[in-house]
DRENLO-225226 format. One record per residue (C-alpha): x, y, z. Coordinates in pm, whole numbers, plus 50000, padded with zeros to 5 digits. Each point is the difference from the previous one (the first is absolute). Layout:
% residues N
XYZ/...
END
This chain:
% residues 786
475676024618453/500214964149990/501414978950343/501884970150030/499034963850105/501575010550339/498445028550067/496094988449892/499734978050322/500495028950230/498025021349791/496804969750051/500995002650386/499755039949989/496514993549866/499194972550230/501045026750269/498075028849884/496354977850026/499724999549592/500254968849837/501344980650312/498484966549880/501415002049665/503145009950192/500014969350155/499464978449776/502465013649763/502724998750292/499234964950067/500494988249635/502735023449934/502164990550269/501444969349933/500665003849636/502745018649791/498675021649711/500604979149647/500755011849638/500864988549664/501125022649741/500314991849598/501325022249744/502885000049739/501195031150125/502874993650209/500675035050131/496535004850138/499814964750159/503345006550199/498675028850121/496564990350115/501504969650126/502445022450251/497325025550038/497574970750150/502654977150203/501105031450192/496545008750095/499294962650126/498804980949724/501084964849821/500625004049621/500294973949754/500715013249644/499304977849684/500785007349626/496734987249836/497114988550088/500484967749937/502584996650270/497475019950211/496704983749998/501064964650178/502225021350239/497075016650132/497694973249994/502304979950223/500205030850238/497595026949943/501065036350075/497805027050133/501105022349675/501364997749669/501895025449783/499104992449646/501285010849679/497224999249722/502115002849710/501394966550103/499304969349758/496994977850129/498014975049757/497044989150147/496195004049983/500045017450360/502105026350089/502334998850261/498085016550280/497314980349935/501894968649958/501875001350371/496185007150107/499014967649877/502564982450096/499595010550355/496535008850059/500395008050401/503135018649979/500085040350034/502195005349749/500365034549865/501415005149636/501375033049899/501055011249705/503505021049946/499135026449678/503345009749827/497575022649800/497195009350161/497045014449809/496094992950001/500234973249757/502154981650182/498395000150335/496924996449821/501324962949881/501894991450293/496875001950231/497724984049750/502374969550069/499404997950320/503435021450140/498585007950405/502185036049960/502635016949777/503275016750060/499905026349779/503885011950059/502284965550114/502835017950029/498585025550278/500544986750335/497545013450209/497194987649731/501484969250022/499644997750390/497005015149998/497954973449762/502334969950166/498795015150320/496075005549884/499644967949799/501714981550320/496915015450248/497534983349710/501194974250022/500004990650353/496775013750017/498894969749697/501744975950219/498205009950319/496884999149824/500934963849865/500964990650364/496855015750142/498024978549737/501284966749984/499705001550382/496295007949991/499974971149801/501834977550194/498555006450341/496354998849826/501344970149882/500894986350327/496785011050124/498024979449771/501774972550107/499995002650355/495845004749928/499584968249826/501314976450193/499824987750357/503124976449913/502555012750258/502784981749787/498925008749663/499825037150177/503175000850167/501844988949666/498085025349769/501675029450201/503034987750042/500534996949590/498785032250011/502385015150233/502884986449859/499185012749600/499395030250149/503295007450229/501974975349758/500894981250273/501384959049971/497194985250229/497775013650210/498904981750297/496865003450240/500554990050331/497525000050281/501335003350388/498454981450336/499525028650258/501364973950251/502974979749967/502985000849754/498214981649657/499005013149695/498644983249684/500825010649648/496584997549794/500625013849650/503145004849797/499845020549643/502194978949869/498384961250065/495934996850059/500684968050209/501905017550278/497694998250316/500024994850376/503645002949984/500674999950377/503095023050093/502125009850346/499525035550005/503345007050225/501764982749695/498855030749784/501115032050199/498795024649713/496654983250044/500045001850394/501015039350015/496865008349704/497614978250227/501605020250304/500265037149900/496924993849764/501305024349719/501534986649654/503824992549964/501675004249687/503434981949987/502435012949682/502854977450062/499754969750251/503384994550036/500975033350148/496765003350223/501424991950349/496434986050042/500534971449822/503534992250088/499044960750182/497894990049676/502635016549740/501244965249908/496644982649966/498695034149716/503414997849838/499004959849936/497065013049887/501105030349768/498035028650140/501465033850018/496615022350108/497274996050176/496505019050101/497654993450270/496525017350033/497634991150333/496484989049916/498485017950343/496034992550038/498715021650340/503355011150097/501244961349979/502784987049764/498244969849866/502764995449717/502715012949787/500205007649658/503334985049924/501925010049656/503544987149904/502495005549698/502804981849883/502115030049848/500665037250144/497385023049862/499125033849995/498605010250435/496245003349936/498865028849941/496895017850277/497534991649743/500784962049953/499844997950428/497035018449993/498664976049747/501424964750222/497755017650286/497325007549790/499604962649903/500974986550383/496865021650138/497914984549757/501044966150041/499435004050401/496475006049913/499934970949783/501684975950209/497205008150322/497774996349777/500984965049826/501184989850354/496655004650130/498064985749699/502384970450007/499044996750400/496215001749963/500234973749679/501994974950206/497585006950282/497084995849763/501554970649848/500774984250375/495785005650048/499594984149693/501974967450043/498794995050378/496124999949869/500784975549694/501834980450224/497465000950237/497114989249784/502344974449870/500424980850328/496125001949994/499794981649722/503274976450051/498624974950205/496344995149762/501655001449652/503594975150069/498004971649932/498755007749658/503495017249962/502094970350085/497944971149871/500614996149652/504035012750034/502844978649838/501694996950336/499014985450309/499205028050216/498875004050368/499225024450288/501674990550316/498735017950363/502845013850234/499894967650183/500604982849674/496564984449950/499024995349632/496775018749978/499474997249560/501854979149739/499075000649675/499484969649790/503794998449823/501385002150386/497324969950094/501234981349716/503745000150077/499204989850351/497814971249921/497655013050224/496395011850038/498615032050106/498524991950289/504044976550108/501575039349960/497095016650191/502315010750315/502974979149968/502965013850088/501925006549726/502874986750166/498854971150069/500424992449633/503785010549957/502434968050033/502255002750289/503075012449822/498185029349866/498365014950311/503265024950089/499195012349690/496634999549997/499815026650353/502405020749826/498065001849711/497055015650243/502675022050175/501095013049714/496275005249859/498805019250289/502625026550022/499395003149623/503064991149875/499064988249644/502104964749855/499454989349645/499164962650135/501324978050255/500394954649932/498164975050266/499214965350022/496304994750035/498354970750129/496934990149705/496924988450120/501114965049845/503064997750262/502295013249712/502485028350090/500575020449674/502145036949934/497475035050017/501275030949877/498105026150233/499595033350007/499115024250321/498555033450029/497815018350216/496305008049893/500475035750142/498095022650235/499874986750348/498614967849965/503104978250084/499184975449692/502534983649779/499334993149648/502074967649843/500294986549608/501814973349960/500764968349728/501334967049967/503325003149943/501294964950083/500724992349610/501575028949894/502324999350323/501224963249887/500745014149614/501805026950189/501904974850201/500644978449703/500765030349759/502655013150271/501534962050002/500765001149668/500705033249950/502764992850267/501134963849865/500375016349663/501745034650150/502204973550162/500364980349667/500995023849835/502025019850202/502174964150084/500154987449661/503974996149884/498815018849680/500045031849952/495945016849967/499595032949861/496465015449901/498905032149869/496985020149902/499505001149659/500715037549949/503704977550139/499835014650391/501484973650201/497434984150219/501834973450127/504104988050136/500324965150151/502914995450265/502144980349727/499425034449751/501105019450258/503134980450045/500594992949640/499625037149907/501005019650314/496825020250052/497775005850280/496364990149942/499165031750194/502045023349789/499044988549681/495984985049989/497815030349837/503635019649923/502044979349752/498804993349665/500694961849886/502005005949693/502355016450271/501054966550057/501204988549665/502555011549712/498515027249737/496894989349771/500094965850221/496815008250176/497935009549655/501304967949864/498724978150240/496905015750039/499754994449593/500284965950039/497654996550284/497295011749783/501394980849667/499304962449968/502874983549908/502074998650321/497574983050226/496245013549904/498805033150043/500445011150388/503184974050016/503344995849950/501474969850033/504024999950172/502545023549827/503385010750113/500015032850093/502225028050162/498565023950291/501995035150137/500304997150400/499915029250226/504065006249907/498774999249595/502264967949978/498114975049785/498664969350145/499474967849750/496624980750105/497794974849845/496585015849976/496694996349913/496815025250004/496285004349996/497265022550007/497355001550276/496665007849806/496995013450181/496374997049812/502484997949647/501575029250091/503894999150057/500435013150372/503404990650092/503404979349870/501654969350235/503534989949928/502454973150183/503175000849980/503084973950109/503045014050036/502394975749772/503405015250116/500794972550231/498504978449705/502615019449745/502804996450251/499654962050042/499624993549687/503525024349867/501804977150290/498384964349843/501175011749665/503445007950144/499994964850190/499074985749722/503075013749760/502074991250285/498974965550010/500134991449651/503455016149952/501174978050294/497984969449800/502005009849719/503744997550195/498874970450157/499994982449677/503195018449863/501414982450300/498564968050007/500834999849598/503785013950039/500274974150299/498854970149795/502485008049727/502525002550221/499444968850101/499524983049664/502695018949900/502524993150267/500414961749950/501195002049630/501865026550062/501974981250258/500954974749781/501075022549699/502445019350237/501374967450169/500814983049650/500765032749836/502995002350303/501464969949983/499935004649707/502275026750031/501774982250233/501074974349753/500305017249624/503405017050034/500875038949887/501484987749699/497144988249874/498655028449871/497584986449838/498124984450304/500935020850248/498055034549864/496924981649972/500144984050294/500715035850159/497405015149820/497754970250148/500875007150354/499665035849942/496535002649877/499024973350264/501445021150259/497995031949832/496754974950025/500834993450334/499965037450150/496705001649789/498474971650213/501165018950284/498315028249942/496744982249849/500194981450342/499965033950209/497075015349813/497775016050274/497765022549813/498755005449600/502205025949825/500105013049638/502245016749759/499605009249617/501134974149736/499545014949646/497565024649959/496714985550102/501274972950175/500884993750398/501884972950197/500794992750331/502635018050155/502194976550222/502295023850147/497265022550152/497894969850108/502444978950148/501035028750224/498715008850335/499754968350109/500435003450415/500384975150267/497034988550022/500254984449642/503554986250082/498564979350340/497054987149790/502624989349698/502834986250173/499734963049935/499405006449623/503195020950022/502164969050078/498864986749655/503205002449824/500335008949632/503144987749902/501474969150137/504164996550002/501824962549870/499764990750337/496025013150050/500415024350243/498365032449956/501905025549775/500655033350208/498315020649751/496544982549978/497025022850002/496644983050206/496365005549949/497915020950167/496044994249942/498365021350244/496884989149967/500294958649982/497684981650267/501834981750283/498344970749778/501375010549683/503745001050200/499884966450111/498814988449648/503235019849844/502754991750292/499284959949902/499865004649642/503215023050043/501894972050190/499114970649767/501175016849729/503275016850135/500574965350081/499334982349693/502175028849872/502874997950240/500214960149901/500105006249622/502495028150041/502484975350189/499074971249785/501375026849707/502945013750154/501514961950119/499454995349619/502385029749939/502064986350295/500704965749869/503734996349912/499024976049682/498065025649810/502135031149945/497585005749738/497985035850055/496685000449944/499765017649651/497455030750004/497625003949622/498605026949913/498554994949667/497064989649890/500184962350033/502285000950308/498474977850332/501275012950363/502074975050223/
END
């Protein structure tokens, strides 16, 4: 009788008890263990599937049920089951069969395929093992054969997988064997296992980590996960799960770090670092933890199982072997290596002191060997050259004595520094020539090793080059400052259009920061869209300027706000060997330029529209003027003659009104032609303007009054008697010269009194008693006035 997946693990630990098959037993109870039996199950028959499927979750098992194969196959090569229940009359094309295809397809899995017979006979068992079916259920709908071959077919195939385990161990501890054999590279050693270790356990990382016996250090010296880790120093107290495995000297095995009350202080710093479990293994070599195998994983898996600790142990003996024995290789090659050195070196300050000369002769540089008390015992023949001195002037001469004053601070530091070995690239003096000429040597100090206390020099003449520097620096400066204080605006860029350069007037003009833009900001940053490309096409064409040039344009630039910016420009490019390496622009900022010139255009409208009422006054005054004096006398005679033509003459009397009328009308015209102040228009016909009196004579303030009051005594209409009429209108040219004035007020009074006299001369001729006669008054053609 067939027993359940329950049951078969006591049955193994009945065995195990009993002295039979205890190491089979054991095995099988470590693999067993941690998993849950699996099972897939595909047939069309609906009735039988429900019932396996209930018979096999009550007794423990996980089911998954599929209608077809199809739906089966990437099911179970996702995740493989230890059995399937397979229905052979179930449609399959393909060159393999399906046993033999989920064999393929997972060549290392112990999967058992067994096929459910609806009707069983020879024949058919006969076929369904030819294609490959592990068993056969010869009745599916009896429970207890079901069980039985679920439960017989689930022992096979734990007993596959153990043999798979056993096996690809083997190999991977011969494996790590091999390696650990064929080198004597303690790093390339130490990261061979730990790969190892962690493909094996399916661990994240895996760390090796060896311990001091004294004091609280450890250094990290592999890590599976990056070959460069090494001599990673570490605090051990700020690892407590690597303190209590170096302490108790037994492996831990952490499943969740955040409920370990181990690991409580450091719970912050592992959730940072998203690790959930953790493994430690002690590396002991004679009963001494000289490291810890140290494995880490950033999700929750499944506790590991005896065989996967015995395997971590397995590998953390074998390493303690290896790491003596690298350790102690690694001690005797630095000690052989130290033997080594000390003899060369030994036999080379032999042979220092005979072979310098030849050595040092024929060098570029002037070199020399100075004792401890500074005396120049060689110099070769570049060093006697400089100095301007023989061999026999440098034979014991302080060297010293040939550095200027100025340079002899630095000169004993130089030898300070030289004899505790502290290395300088090269150090500047002023030497004193043989020829009384001080010149600039570049030197260079260094010991010449062992314990001989001599100082080897090289030095060169350096005086030139130090003066280009000087000079170079000048006008790198003067043209930094140049530029940097010119009024225009200098921007420069690389050619792929970097910005390389921002004078102080760019970064005022365009309200950037030199700092925040140079190497960051692309040029064409700083103009409108397609600007950029245009300018640099006609930089390279030749009509605006030459190639490389172009000559002023008006341009617009974007500042930091995108508000446009107008600027006169003009551009180059900076060529290096014919190649273009860079673009120049400068820029003035014309909106001061723009603005003076809107406010010149305005003062000039102004001025000529004041020009232009000047003259309509100066013109309206003249005419007043001119005007004024005929007018006088046509109002005077055309009143008395009013005066004397009586209202039953009809016939004089309307004409004589109509005179005085219209000269009256003329009159308030003067007026107003005398009080023009400014130019005003109005419409007259269709294309056609005139002035407009009304709206130019108006407005006229007080001002214009003061500066026309004696022209506004000029009366324009005189009584019989010549005193001003009461109605007169005056003229008021506001813009007549105190010369012009004068010129007017003496013309005015000659002729009001030439006028005056005629006008009484007239009216005592109306007056006298013997010529009652009136003037008679023609108005035809041949008529003459009297």
């Amino acid at each position: 009788m067939s027993m359940n997946p329950k049951d078969e693990l006591t049955e193994l630990e009945g065995i195990a008890l009993d002295g039979t098959g205890s190491d089979e037993a054991e095995a099988l109870s470590t693999i067993f263990r941690p998993t849950e039996p699996k099972i897939c199950i595909a047939t069309h028959h609906r009735e039988t599937e429900n019932a396996v499927r209930a018979l096999l979750e009550m007794e423990g098992w996980r089911v998954k049920a599929f209608a077809s194969i199809e739906d089966m196959i990437p099911a179970v090569t996702k995740d493989t089951p230890n059995v399937v229940f397979l229905d052979p009359s179930l449609p399959h094309e393909g060159v393999l069969s399906v046993p033999e295809l989920l064999h393929t397809k997972k060549p290392q899995a112990s999967i058992r395929v067994v096929a459910l017979l609806f009707d069983a006979n020879s024949y058919a068992i006969n076929e369904v093992m030819k294609d490959g079916f592990d068993d056969f259920v010869v009745d599916p709908t009896n429970q207890v054969e079901i069980l039985a071959r679920a439960t017989a077919n689930l022992r096979a195939s734990r007993n596959l997988e153990m043999i798979h385990r056993h096996r690809r161990d083997a190999s991977t501890l011969l494996e790590l064997n091999q390696a650990l054999a064929s080198s004597l590279d303690l790093h390339l050693i130490l990261h061979t296992v730990s790969g190892m270790v962690a493909d094996v356990i399916k661990s994240d990382r895996c760390s090796i980590i060896l311990v001091s016996p004294l004091g609280d250090e450890a250094v990290m010296v592999a890590a599976s996960e990056d070959k460069s880790v090494q001599n990673l120093r570490l605090t051990l107290s700020k690892y407590p799960e690597l303190a209590r495995c170096v302490d108790t000297r037994t492996h831990i095995v952490i499943e969740n770090v955040f409920e370990d009350p181990l690991l409580e202080e450091v719970k912050t710093v592992l959730e940072e670092q998203k690790i959930r479990s953790m493994a430690l293994f002690p590396i002991i070599f004679e009963s001494k933890v000289i490291g810890v195998l140290f494995l880490r994983s950033e999700s929750r898996r499944d506790p590991l199982s005896e065989y996967e600790i015995q395997f971590a142990q397995t590998v953390a003996s074998t390493c303690a072997v290896s790491l003596r024995n690298a350790r102690l290789f690694d001690h005797f090659r630095d000690e052989t290596n130290r033997i080594n050195y000390m003899r060369v070196a030994a036999e080379r300050r032999l042979e220092a002191l005979r072979q310098f000369e030849d050595f040092f002769e024929y060098a570029g540089d002037g070199m020399t060997i100075v004792s401890e008390e500074g005396n120049i015992l060689y110099i070769n023949r570049e060093g006697r050259r400089l100095f301007r001195r023989s061999f026999r002037e440098m034979e014991d001469v302080l060297f010293a004595d040939l550095v200027a004053p100025e340079s002899r601070r630095t000169w004993d530091q130089i030898i300070k520094e030289a004899q505790q070995g502290i290395y300088k690239e090269s150090y500047d003096l002023f030497i004193s020539r043989g020829d009384n000429v001080e010149r600039i040597f570049s030197l260079t100090a260094g010991q010449t090793g062992g314990q001989t206390g001599l100082l080897v020099f090289s030095f060169r003449d350096v005086t030139d080059t130090r003066q280009m520097e000087v000079e170079l620096r000048t006008t790198k400066e003067f043209l930094e400052n140049l530029i940097d204080n010119s009024p225009d605006a200098i921007v420069a860029a690389d050619i792929r259009g970097r910005l390389i350069l921002l004078n102080k007037t760019a970064e005022e003009v365009l309200g950037y920061e030199s700092a925040d833009v140079i190497g960051q900001m692309h040029v064409r940053e700083l103009y409108p869209p397609t600007i950029a490309q245009e300018i640099m096409e006609k930089l390279r064409a030749s009509g605006f300027g030459g190639v490389g040039r172009l000559h002023t344009v008006r341009q617009s630039l974007m500042d930091s706000s995108g508000a446009p910016i107008p600027v006169n420009m003009t551009a180059s490019i900076i060529y290096e060997n014919g190649e273009e390496v860079a673009t120049v622009g400068v820029f003035t900022d014309i909106r001061g330029q723009l603005r003076m010139e809107k406010e010149l255009s305005a003062a000039q409208s102004q001025l000529l529209a004041t020009e232009k009422a000047r003259v309509a006054a100066d013109l309206a005054g003249m005419a007043a003027h001119e005007l004024n004096q005929p007018l006088t006398s046509v109002l005077g005679y055309a009143e008395m003659l009013k005066r004397r033509i009586t209202a039953e003459d009809t016939a004089l009397a309307k004409p004589v009104e109509v005179v005085f009328r219209e000269a009256e009308r003329m009159a308030g015209i003067v007026k107003k032609i005398g009080r023009v102040t400014r130019h005003e228009t109005k419409s007259y016909g269709a294309q056609t303007t005139m002035m407009d009196l009304e709206r130019a004579s108006k407005g006229a303030g007080p001002e214009e009054e003061q500066r026309t009051e004696t022209l506004n005594e000029i009366p324009l209409g005189l009584s019989a008697s010549g005193f001003p009429h009461a109605e007169n209108p005056v003229i008021r040219p506001d813009t007549i010269d105190a010369k012009s004035h004068a010129k007017m007020r003496a013309r005015t009074a000659s002729t009001r009194t030439q006028t005056v006299s005629e006008m009484r001369t007239v009216a005592d001729d109306f007056d006298d008693p013997q010529e009652n006669t009136r003037p008679e008054i023609h108005t035809g053609p041949d008529s003459s006035g009297g």
